[in-house]
Structure formats: structure tokens, C-alpha cells
VOGU-3710 file (C-alpha; in Angstrom, 3 decimals, decimal comma):
1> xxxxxxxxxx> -8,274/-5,884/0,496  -6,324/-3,156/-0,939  -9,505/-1,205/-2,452  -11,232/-1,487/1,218  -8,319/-0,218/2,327  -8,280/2,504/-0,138  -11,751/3,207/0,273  -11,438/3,541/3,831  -8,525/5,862/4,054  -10,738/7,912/1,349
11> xxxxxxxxxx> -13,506/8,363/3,657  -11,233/9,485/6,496  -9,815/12,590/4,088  -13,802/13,314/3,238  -15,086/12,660/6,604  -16,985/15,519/7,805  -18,465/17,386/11,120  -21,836/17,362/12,302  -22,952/20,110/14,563  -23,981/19,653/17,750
21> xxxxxxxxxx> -27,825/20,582/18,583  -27,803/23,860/20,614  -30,396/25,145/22,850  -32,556/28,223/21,424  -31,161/30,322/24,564  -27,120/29,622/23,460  -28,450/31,627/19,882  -26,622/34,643/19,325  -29,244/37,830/19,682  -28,811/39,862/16,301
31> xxxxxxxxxx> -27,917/43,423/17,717  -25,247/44,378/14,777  -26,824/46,552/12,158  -24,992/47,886/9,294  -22,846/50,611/11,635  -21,771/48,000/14,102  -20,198/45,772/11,413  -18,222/48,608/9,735  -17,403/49,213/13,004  -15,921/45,744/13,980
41> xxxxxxxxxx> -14,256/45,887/10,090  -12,806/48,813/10,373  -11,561/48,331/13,939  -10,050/44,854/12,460  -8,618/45,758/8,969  -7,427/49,109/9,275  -3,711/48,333/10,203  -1,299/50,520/11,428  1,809/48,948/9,728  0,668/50,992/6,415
51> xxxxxxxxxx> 2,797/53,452/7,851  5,717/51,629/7,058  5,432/48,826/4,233  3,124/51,830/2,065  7,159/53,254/1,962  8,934/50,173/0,737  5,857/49,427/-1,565  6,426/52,550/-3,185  10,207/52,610/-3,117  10,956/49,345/-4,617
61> xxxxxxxxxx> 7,934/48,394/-5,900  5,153/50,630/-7,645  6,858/53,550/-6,864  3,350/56,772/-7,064  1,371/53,689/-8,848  0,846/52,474/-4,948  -2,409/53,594/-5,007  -3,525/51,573/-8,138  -1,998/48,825/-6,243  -4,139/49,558/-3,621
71> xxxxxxxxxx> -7,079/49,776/-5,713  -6,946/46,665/-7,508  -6,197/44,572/-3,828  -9,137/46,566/-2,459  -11,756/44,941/-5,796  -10,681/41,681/-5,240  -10,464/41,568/-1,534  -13,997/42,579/-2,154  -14,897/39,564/-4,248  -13,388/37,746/-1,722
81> xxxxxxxxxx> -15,424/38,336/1,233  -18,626/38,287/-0,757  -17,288/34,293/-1,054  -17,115/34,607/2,560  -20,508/35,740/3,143  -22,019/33,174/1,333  -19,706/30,293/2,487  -20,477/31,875/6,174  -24,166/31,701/5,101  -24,225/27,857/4,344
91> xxxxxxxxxx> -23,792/26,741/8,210  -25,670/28,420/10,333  -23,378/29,061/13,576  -20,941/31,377/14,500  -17,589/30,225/13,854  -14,795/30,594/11,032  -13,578/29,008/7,721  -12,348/25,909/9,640  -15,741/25,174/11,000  -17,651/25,917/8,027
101> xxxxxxxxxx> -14,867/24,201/5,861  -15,179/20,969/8,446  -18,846/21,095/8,153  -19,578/21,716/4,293  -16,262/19,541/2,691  -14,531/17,252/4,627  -11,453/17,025/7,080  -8,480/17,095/4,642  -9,662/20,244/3,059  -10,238/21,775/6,519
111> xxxxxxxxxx> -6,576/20,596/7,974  -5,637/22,968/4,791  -7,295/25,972/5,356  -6,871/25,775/8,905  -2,905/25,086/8,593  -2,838/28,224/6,258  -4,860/30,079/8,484  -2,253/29,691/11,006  -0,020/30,712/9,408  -0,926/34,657/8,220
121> xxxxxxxxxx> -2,014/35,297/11,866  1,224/34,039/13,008  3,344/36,501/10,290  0,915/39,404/10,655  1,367/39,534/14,514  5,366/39,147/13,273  4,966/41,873/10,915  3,282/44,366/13,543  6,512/43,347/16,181  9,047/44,424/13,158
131> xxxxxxxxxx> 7,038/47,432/12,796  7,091/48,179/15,901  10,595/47,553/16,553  11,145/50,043/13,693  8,884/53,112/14,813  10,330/52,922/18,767  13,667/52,910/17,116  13,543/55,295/15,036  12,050/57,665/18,077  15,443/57,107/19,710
141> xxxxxxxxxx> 17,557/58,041/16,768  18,112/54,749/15,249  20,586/53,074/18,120  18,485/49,618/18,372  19,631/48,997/14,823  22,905/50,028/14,743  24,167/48,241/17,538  22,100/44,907/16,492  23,648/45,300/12,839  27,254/45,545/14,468
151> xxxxxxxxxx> 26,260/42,823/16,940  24,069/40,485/15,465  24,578/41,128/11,480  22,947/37,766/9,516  25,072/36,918/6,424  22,144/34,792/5,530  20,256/34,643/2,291  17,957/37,388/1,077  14,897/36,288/2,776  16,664/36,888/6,298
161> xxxxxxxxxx> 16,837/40,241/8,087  20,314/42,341/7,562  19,970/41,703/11,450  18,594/39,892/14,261  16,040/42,081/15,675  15,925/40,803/19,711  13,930/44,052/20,263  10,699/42,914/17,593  11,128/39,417/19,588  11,236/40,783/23,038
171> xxxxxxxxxx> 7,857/42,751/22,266  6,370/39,654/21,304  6,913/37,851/24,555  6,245/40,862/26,282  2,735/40,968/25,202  2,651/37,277/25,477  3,708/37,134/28,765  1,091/40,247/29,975  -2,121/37,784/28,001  -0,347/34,717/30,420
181> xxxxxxxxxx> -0,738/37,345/33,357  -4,307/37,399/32,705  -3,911/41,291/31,185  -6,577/40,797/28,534  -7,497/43,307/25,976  -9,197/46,124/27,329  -12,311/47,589/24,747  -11,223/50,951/25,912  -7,838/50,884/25,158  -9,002/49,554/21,529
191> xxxxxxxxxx> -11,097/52,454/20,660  -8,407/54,795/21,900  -6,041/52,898/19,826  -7,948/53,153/16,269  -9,470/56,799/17,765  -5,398/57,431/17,648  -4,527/55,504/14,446  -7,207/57,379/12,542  -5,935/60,626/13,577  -2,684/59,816/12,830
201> xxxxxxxxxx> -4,134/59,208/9,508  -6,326/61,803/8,490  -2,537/64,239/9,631  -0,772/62,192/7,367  -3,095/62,781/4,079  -3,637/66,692/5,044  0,231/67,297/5,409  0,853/65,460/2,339  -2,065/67,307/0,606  -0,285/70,580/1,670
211> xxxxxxxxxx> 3,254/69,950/1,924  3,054/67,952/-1,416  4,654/68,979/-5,152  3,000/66,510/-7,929  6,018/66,946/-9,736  7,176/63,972/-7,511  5,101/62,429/-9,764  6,625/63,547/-13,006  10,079/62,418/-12,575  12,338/61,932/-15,028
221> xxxxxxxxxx> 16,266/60,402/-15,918  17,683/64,311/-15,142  16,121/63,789/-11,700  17,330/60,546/-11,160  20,856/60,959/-12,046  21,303/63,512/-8,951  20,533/60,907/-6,378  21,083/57,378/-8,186  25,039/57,337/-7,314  25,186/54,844/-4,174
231> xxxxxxxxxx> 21,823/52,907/-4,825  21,305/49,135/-5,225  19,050/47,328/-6,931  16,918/44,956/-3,909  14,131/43,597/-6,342  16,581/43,463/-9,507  13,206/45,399/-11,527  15,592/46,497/-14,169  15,479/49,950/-15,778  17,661/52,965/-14,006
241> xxxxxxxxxx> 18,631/50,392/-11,107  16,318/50,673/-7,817  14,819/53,760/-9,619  12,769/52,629/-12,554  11,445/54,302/-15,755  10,144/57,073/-13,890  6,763/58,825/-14,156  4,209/57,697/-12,152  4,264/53,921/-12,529  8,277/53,850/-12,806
251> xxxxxxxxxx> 8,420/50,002/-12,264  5,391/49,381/-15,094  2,709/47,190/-14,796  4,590/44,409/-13,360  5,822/46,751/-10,550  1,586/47,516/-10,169  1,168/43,869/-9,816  3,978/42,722/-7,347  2,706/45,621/-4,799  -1,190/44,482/-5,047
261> xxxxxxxxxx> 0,118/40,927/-3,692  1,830/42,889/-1,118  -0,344/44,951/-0,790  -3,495/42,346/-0,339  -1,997/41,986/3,224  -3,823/45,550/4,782  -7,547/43,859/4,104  -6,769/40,814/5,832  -9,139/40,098/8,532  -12,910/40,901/5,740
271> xxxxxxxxxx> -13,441/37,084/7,341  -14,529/38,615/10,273  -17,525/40,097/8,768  -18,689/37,172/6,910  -18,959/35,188/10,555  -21,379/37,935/11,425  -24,456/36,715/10,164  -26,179/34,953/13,038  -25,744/38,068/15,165  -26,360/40,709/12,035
281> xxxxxxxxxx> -29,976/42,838/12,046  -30,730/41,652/8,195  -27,848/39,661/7,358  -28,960/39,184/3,139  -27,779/43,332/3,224  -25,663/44,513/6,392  -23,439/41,707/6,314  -22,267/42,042/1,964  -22,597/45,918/2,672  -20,596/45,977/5,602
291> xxxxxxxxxx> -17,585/44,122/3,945  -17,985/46,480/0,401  -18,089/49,942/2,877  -15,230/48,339/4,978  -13,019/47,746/2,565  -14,045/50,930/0,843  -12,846/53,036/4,032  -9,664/50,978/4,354  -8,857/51,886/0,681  -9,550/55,615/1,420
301> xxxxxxxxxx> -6,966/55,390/4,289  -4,172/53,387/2,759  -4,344/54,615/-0,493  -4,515/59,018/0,963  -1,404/57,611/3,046  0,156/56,433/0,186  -1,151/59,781/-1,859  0,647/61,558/1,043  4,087/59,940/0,896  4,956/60,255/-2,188
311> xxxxxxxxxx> 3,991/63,479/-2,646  6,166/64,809/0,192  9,254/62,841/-0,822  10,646/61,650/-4,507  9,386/57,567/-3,866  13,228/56,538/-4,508  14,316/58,749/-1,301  11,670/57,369/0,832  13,665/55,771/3,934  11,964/52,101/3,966
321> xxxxxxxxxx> 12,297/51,438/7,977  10,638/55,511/8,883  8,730/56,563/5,652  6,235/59,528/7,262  8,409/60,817/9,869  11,066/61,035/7,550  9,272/62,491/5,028  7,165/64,963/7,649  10,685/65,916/7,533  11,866/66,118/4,913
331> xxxxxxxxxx> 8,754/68,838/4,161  10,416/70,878/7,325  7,669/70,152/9,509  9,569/69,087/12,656  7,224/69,180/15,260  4,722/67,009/13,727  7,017/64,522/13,240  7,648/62,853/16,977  3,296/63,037/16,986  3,437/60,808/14,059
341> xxxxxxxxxx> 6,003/58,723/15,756  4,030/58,515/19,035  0,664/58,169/17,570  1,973/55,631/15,251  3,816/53,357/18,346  0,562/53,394/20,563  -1,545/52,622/17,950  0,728/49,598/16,900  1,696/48,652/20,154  -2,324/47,812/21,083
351> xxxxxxxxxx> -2,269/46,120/17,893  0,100/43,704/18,920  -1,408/43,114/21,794  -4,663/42,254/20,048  -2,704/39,772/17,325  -0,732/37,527/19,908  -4,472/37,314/21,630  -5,859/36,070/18,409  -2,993/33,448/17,137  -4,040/30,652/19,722
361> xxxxxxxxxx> -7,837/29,644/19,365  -7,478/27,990/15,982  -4,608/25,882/16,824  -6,318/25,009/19,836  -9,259/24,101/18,094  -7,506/22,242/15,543  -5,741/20,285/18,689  -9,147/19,849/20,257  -10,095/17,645/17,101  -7,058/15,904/16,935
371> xxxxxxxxxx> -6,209/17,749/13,754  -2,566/18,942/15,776  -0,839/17,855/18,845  -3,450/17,225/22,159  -0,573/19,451/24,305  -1,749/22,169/22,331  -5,186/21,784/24,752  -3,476/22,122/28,077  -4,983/25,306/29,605  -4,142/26,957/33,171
381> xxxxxxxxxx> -6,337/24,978/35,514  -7,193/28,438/37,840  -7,196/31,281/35,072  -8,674/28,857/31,990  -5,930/30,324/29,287  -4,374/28,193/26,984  -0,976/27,879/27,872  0,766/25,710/25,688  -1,122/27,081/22,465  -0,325/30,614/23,582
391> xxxxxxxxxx> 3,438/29,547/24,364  3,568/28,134/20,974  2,554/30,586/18,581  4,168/33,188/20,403  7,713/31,483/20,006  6,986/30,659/16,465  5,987/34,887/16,020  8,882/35,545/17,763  11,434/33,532/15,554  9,871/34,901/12,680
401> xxxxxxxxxx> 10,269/38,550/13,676  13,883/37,807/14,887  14,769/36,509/11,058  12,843/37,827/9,097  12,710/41,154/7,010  9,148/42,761/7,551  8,528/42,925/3,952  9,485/38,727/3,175  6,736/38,599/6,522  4,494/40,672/4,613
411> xxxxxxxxxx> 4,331/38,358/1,678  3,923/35,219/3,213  0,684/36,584/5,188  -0,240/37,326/1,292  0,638/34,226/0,552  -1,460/32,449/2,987  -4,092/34,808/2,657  -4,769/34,509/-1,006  -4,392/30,549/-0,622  -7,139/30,360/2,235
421> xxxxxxxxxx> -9,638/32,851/0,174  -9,260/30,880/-2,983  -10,210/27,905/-0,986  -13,297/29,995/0,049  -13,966/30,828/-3,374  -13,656/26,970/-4,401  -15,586/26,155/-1,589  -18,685/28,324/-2,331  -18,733/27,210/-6,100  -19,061/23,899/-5,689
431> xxxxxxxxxx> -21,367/24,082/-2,405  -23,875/25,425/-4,699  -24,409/22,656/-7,139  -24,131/19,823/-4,522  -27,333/18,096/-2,789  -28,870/18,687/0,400  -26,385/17,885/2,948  -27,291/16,580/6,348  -24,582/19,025/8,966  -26,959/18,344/11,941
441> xxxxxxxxxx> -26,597/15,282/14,090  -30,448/14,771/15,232  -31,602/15,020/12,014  -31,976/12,404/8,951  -28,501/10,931/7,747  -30,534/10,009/4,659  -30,913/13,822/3,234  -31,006/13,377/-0,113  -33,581/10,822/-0,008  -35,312/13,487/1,764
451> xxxxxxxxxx> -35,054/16,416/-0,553  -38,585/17,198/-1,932  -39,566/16,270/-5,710  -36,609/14,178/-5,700  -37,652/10,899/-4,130  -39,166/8,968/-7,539  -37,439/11,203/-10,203  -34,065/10,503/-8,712  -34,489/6,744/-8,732  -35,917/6,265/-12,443
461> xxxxxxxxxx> -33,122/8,740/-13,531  -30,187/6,920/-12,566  -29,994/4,329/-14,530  -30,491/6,259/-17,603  -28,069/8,844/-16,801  -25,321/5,922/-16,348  -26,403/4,755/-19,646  -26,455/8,388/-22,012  -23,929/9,818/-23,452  -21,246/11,474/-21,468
471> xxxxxxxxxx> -21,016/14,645/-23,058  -25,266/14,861/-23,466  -25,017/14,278/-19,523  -22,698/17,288/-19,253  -24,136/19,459/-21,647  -27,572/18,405/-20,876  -28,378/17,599/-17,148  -31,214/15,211/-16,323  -32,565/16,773/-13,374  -33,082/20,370/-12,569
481> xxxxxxxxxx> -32,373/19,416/-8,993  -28,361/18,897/-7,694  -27,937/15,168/-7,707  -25,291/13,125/-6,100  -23,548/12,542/-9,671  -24,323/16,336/-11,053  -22,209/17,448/-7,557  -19,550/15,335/-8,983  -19,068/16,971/-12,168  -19,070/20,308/-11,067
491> xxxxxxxxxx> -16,360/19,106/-8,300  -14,536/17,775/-11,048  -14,855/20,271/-13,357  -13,926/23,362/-10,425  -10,852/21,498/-9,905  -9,690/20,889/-13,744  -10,406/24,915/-13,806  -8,155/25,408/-10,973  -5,579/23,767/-13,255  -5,454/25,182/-16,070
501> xxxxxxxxxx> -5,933/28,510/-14,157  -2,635/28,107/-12,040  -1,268/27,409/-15,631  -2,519/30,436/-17,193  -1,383/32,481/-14,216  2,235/31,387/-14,467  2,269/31,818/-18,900  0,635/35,338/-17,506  3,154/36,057/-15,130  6,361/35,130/-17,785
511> xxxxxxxxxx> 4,397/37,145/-20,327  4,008/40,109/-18,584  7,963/39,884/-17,976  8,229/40,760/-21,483  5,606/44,068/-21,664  2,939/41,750/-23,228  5,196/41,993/-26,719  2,603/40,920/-29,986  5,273/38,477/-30,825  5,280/36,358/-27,695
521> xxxxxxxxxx> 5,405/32,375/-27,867  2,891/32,449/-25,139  -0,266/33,686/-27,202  -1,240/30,443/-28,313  -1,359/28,637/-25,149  -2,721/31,451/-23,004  -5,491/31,448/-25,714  -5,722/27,966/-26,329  -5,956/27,884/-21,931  -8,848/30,777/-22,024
531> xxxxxxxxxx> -11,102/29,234/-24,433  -10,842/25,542/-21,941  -11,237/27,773/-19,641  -14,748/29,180/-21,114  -15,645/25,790/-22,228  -15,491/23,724/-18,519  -16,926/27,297/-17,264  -20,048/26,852/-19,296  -20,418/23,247/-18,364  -20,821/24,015/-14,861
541> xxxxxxxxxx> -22,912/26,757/-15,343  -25,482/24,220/-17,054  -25,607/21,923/-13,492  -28,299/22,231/-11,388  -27,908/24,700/-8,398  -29,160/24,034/-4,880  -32,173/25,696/-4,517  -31,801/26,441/-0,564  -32,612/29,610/0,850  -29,399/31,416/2,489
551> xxxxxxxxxx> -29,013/34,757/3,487  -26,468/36,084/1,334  -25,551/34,158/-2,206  -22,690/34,907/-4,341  -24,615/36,681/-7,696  -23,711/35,749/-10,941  -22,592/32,476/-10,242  -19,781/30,217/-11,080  -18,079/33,277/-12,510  -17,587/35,696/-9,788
561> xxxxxxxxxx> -15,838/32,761/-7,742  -14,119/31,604/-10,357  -13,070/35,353/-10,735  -12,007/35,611/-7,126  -9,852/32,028/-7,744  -8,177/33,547/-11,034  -6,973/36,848/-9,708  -5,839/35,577/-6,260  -3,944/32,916/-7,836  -1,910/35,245/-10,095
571> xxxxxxxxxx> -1,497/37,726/-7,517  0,047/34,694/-5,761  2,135/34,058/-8,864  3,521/37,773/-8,237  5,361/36,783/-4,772  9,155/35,986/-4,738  10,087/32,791/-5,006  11,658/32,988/-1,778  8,189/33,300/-0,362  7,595/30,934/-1,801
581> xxxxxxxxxx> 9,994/28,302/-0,653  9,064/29,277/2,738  5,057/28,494/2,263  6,085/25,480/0,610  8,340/24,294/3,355  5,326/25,432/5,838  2,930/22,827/4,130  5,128/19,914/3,639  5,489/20,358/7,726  1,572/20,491/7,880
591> xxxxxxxxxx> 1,170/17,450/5,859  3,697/15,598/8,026  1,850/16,511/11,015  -1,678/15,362/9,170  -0,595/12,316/7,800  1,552/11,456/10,492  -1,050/12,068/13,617  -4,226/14,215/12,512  -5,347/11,344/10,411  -5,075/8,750/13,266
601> xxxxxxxx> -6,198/10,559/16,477  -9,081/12,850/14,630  -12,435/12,541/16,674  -13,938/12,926/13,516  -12,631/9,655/12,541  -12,168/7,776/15,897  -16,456/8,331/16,790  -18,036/4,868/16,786
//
């Protein structure tokens, strides 16, 4: 009784989504060549709120060294969506990691992703309101925040704003309550807005270029010691206080680090690409092309701004709330200051407006399946918008950009980003080595019966792979066709490396703590961990792979995902542990919900 039971409750975790059968006229026409998609990247990644998170990057974090930081989010937000393409490539509908996810690996895994997909659209729209709140402000000399810190100061831990920013929340219900209006985002005022936000740009890297000294660069312990009296130390780095070493990396390599998690969060949104390929001219190349020249362009932008910044201004005088008009200032170039400002608010305000549009399809969806709560369906009956999903993330946004400081935001869309692409990644590895999966509803449940040269050879080889040797079976497969128990071992295998690779990244982190010293206690076991590492690596490189034509595949498979998995899980390890607390608190919540409704009212599992 008990293993039915357990068996049962098994199957509704791994039960899975078969698509519906749609009509050759509901295809999407592929009209997006390679322009187009850069197009829709650009318009999607390139974020406005560098203007203001490239200054506390650089002021508490990486200090000049931003840019590196930049560079190394930019190579593995890269590998990334490449995993995206490929996972995209494996269903073949329009849609997003949920519906691939429900499709390709079963419900449990796709309440995950979905749950932490939620969750950086939710901070990112947040983050923009902050941002926001801070520009306006700062146009008006500063009065918002002075009167809300005397008003409504928080004497709350660190991970809370100084102050309760009612200005940050009142944008977000104003925009909420113009999509309820039926105000919907206008494709004009979109291109005007990144038109604007580019401009703003390209100003930004030419005045730095020319107002610029690189001895900002250069600085040393006489320079600090003019400006250090008065300082505090927010991210307790050590060294001269807030200041660091100096030089161009001042806050070392672990400094480099900390701002490429942070800094991970300005090429969110590379998914959007990857969901392109039924409607891409020559998916195999626009669609991985699009995503490296996307990310490419997004790098030039944030990483001139940062170029810019702190070259006009010594990084430890940058003012964290209004880096570039400050330091437009501070290179006494007044006028162009309130066009930065201006520029800067338009382009962020039709941002917003954009994010609260996007935060309520993929609950709704999830609600739809019975994944979340069915209120979360209720739409307006006359103008079709979804009300109560709307309502929902929009008070949840506004909360969070009430109590929260923009940077603690900031990290917990990296958080949730990195989490949801190393699923991806995880996802993509194992797809490739499993067998022929049925994801249509009219066609044969019995698919890997089905699969061609597989029908005899499959049945004979059974019962002697049950019988060899484990290890021969490993080393050694039997087939050179994916097999039901070949799947398995790579499954197990891609989760053991997950292991021991959150274990690595933690001895990683605590050794890099130390400047990598020769003497370190943690040589052996981050050596002993590498060579496992190599070892169940090579094991699943010897597995079968699935021989089925897609349009884009991951090259140089399992290590490139595994890659992807490695890095985004110690960038993860480089958050605060407040962030941290906060994620963890936002899963336990999720798994509450799933286990106490999702699992029970899922369609998935409730179809006779």
C-alpha cells in the first residue's frame, strides 16, 4: 500500500504536458531575420537602471574593475542563452521555460522554474520603480528623500531601505492602475523610449571620454586619505574602509566577482530570443547569433557607461542614488546634466510601464494549470485583462520597492535569474541523452517502442545490461541509441555533478576570501572535488545522445552546460546572505503553495 502510494505521488511530481494539436493556419509565419531579433534583444535587455546601480557597483563593489565585471556576466549570460536556444529548440511552439520545462521534464521541476521566474520579473519591475523614484527625485533637488527619511526612517535590518519609499510604490500602482484602464503599451512610445535611452547613452560615454582623467584609475592611499574622513564601510570589504586597495580593481578579485552577480541582472530577459525560433527566418543561425550580438551590444553600453563614470569622478565619490548627473557635474558640465536626468526618467518611466505589463501572464498561466491559486484566472469580463493576477503582482512589486534598497532588489533578480538559467542548463544536458519522448497528444504514447533501429536491439539488450557489470555499463554503453536506463544515468549522474559543484563553489568562494593563499586547507578538497568532477563528466559524455534533428544544439556537449551550471552557481555563491535568506524564504512559500494545492488541483494530474 505504502509503495503504490509512493509510486503514485512520484508520478504526480514527473507528470508531464502534452501539447495540444494546432491547426497549420495558428503557425507563427517566420518574418524575424537576424536584424529583427537584435532588435527585440536589444529593445528588451538594454535597461535603463545602469544609470544608477553601474554607480553603487563601482563604489562599493569593483570600484574601475566594473567593466571586467561586466565582461565576465556578459560570457556567461552568453552560455546561457545558447542553453536557451537549444532547450527552446526541443518543443516546437512558442512559449517560455515553463512550457518547455512542463513539456520536456515534468510538473515539479516546472512549479520551480516557474516560481523563480516570478520572482525576478516581480524585483526587476521593483528595481526600475526605486530607480525611478531616485532620478525624479533627484530632478527636484532631493526633497522626496529627505522628508521620507525624517518621516518614514526604517530602523530595520540591512536588507531594508534607510526609508520607506511611498513615491517608488505609488509609481507602481500608477502604471498598474493605467494597464487596468486599458492604457496598453504603445510600440511608438517604445521606440521613442530606447531611441531616448540610447542617446542618453552614447552622451554619457562621449562626456566621460572627454571630461575623463585615467588617473581616476591610478589611485592611491595619498588620495584616499583626503576624502576617507566621514566614510563607512556598507559591504565590510576590508582594506582602507569603503575605499579599498586602490588601483583599478581596489576591492580585488573578490570585489570583481560580487559585482558580476550583480551585475548578471542588466542581461536578463536573452530568454526572449531563445522563444524566437518558430517565427525566426533560419532559426539554426539568427536565433544563437542574435543572442551572442545582443548581448555583445548590451556589454558595449553598460560597460562605456561604466568606462564613463569612473573616469569623471574618483569611484569612492560617486553619489550611489544620482551617479551621471552628479558626476556630469562634477566635470562642470551643468547643462547637460538635467538632459541626462530627463532622458534618463522617460526612458525608465516607459520601462516600467512595460515590466508591470509583463509580471502577470506567468502567474496566470501557472493558475490556469492549477499550479497557483484559480483567483489568479479571474479576468475583466468586458475588457479581457487579468485582474486579480495584475492586482497581485503589482502589490507584491509595490511592497518590495517600499522596503527594499534597490541594490538588495538587484540581487535577488540575480538570484532568481542564475537559479532559473542553471535549470535551463540542467535541463538541456540531460534532454540530450534521454529517448524519444512523445509531447504530442494525437500521436503514439508508446515512443520509444517506436524509435527506429531500436525495436529488437532494445529488447535482447535488456536483460543483459541488468545482468553486466555496473561500472562496464557506465563506462561502456550497450546501445549507441538513448535508452530508457542510459537516460537514467546521465539524470543521475547531472544531478551528483550539481552536488559536488554547489560544494566546490562554496570551498571556492571561502578560498577566494583568503587571496587564493598556497597554504590553504581547501586545496585538497577543491582538487579532490575537480577530479569527481572530471570523472562523472566523462561518464556522461560516453551515453548515447539523441540523435533528433533540432534547430539549434548546444556544441561541445555536456561541458558547455555543465560550464553554464558551474559559473552561475558560484556567481550565486557571491550574493549576500541576506539575499539569500530572502530567496530562501520565497521558496519555502512556493513549496507550501505546491504541496499544499498545486499538487491536488493540477489539470495535469486531475485528466482522466
Amino acid at each position: 500500500m505504502l509503495r503504490q502510494f509512493v509510486r503514485q505521488f512520484g508520478q504526480k511530481l514527473m507528470c508531464k504536458r502534452l501539447l495540444e494539436p494546432i491547426d497549420e493556419s495558428e503557425r507563427p509565419v517566420a518574418h524575424l531575420n537576424l536584424l529583427n531579433l537584435v532588435i527585440v534583444g536589444v529593445g528588451r535587455m538594454l535597461i535603463a537602471g545602469v544609470y544608477i546601480l553601474a554607480g553603487a557597483v563601482a563604489k562599493y563593489i569593483a570600484g574601475p574593475a566594473t567593466i571586467i565585471s561586466f565582461l565576465v556576466a556578459a560570457m556567461f549570460s552568453m552560455l546561457s542563452g545558447l542553453c536557451y536556444a537549444e532547450f527552446g529548440a526541443w518543443v516546437p511552439r512558442f512559449g517560455s521555460a515553463y512550457l518547455y520545462s512542463y513539456v520536456t521534464m515534468g510538473q515539479l521541476y516546472v512549479f520551480v522554474i516557474g516560481w523563480n521566474s516570478i520572482l525576478p520579473l516581480v524585483t526587476g519591475t521593483a528595481v526600475l520603480a526605486r530607480v525611478s523614484s531616485y532620478v525624479f527625485d533627484s530632478l527636484i533637488g532631493n526633497h522626496i528623500s529627505q522628508a521620507l527619511q525624517e518621516t518614514f526612517s526604517l530602523h530595520l535590518p540591512y536588507s531594508l531601505a534607510t526609508y520607506a519609499d511611498f513615491f517608488a510604490l505609488g509609481l507602481v500602482l500608477l502604471m498598474t492602475g493605467l494597464l487596468l484602464l486599458g492604457v496598453r503599451e504603445s510600440i511608438l512610445v517604445t521606440k521613442i523610449s530606447i531611441g531616448i535611452n540610447i542617446l542618453v547613452l552614447i552622451f554619457i560615454i562621449i562626456t566621460g571620454f572627454i571630461k575623463g582623467d585615467l588617473h581616476n584609475w591610478r589611485l592611491t592611499e595619498q588620495d584616499y586619505n583626503l576624502n576617507i574622513s566621514g566614510t563607512r564601510d556598507i559591504y565590510g570589504l576590508g582594506g582602507l574602509g569603503p575605499l579599498g586597495s586602490g588601483g583599478f580593481a581596489p576591492f580585488g578579485f573578490e570585489g570583481i566577482l560580487q559585482g558580476t552577480a550583480t551585475c548578471f541582472y542588466y542581461f536578463f530577459g536573452v530568454d526572449v530570443l531563445a522563444t524566437k525560433g518558430g517565427e525566426a527566418i533560419n532559426p539554426h543561425r539568427s536565433i544563437p547569433w542574435s543572442i551572442v550580438i545582443t548581448i555583445f551590444i548590451c556589454f558595449l553600453a553598460y560597460s562605456g557607461v561604466s568606462v564613463a563614470l569612473t573616469l569623471m569622478v574618483p569611484y569612492y565619490q560617486i553619489q550611489p542614488h544620482n551617479p551621471l548627473p552628479q558626476a556630469i557635474l562634477h566635470s562642470l558640465w551643468l547643462p547637460a546634466r538635467y538632459f541626462v536626468i530627463i532622458g534618463t526618467l522617460c526612458a525608465l518611466i516607459s520601462r516600467l510601464h512595460s515590466a508591470v505589463s509583463r509580471m502577470p501572464p506567468l502567474s496566470y498561466t501557472m493558475a490556469e494549470d492549477g499550479l497557483l491559486f484559480r483567483v489568479l484566472t479571474q479576468t475583466h469580463v468586458r475588457t479581457g485583462i487579468r485582474v486579480v493576477a495584475m492586482m497581485s503582482a503589482a502589490n507584491l512589486t509595490g511592497l518590495m520597492a517600499l522596503l527594499f534598497k534597490y541594490t538588495d532588489l538587484v540581487d535577488l533578480v540575480s538570484v532568481g535569474t542564475l537559479f532559473v538559467y542553471s535549470l535551463v542548463a540542467f535541463s538541456v544536458l540531460v534532454l540530450r541523452y534521454q529517448p524519444d519522448q512523445n509531447l504530442n497528444k494525437n500521436e503514439n504514447t508508446q515512443g520509444e517502442i517506436e524509435m527506429p533501429g531500436l525495436d529488437g536491439h532494445l529488447l535482447d539488450s535488456e536483460p543483459e545490461a541488468r545482468n553486466s557489470n555496473i561500472l562496464k555499463s557506465l563506462w561502456f554503453p550497450i546501445s549507441t541509441i538513448p535508452t530508457r536506463k542510459s537516460g537514467q544515468i546521465v539524470y543521475g549522474c547531472a544531478s551528483l555533478l550539481v552536488l559536488l559543484m554547489i560544494i566546490l563553489s562554496v570551498i571556492l568562494v571561502q578560498w577566494s576570501s583568503q587571496e587564493f593563499s598556497g597554504d590553504s586547507g581547501y586545496t585538497p578538497g577543491a582538487v579532490l572535488l575537480l577530479l569527481l568532477i572530471i570523472g562523472v563528466m566523462v561518464i556522461i559524455w560516453r551515453q548515447p545522445q539523441n540523435p533528433i534533428p533540432l534547430y539549434f544544439k548546444v556544441p561541445a556537449l555536456p561541458v558547455l552546460p555543465l560550464v553554464s551550471i558551474f559559473m552561475n552557481l558560484y556567481l550565486m555563491m557571491q550574493i549576500t546572505s541576506g539575499t539569500w535568506i530572502i530567496f530562501g524564504i520565497w521558496n519555502v512559500i512556493g513549496f507550501l503553495i505546491y504541496f499544499g494545492y498545486g499538487i491536488r488541483h493540477s489539470l495535469e494530474n486531475n485528466e482522466p
